[in-house]
C-alpha positions, 0 to 999 in steps of 0.5 A: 787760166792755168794759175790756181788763184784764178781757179774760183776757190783760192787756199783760203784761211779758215778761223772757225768758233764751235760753240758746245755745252759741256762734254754732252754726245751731241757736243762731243760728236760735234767737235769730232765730226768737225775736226774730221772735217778740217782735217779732210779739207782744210789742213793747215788752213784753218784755226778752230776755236772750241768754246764751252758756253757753260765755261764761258757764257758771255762769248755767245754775246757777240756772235749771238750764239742762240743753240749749240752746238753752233759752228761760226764760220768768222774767216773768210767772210761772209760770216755764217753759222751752222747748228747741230752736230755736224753729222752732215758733211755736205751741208757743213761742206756748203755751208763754209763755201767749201769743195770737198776733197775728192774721196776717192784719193783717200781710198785704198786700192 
């Protein structure tokens, strides 16, 4: 079982819509909070889509995007949808089937 691919927790790709309403804070620290956290744990496996609904209201049909900001997570399936500003990185962590990259690597000494 020393092959990572039969670890649980394949390299996965990861294409993600965040859907935000303007330049609002709660917008703005969304898509900060979430490009933190790509960036942490998933790079360079991962797409992430910015849409502001105001600019493109009718991309909100398909995923039935209700409140924004609203992260979708379209791959890999199951597709599944966070509200809120992402502030919380364990439940935006758990809500893309992801474990987190241990932070004490990223640590100073």
């Amino acid at each position: 079982m020393d092959d990572p691919s039969l670890s649980g927790h394949p390299a996965e790709y990861y294409r993600l819509r965040l859907f935000v309403t303007g330049s609002t804070p709660r917008s703005t620290r969304a898509i900060e909070n979430m490009r933190r956290i790509c960036e942490e744990n998933l790079q360079g496996r991962y797409d992430l889509e910015v849409i502001d609904v105001y600019q493109n209201p009718e991309s909100t049909r398909d995923l039935q995007v209700i409140a924004t900001p609203t992260l979708v997570k379209i791959l890999p399936e199951p597709l599944r949808r966070i509200i809120g500003d992402l502030s919380n990185e364990d439940r935006v962590l758990a809500g893309l089937n992801i474990a987190p990259v241990a932070k004490s690597s990223r640590s100073p000494p």
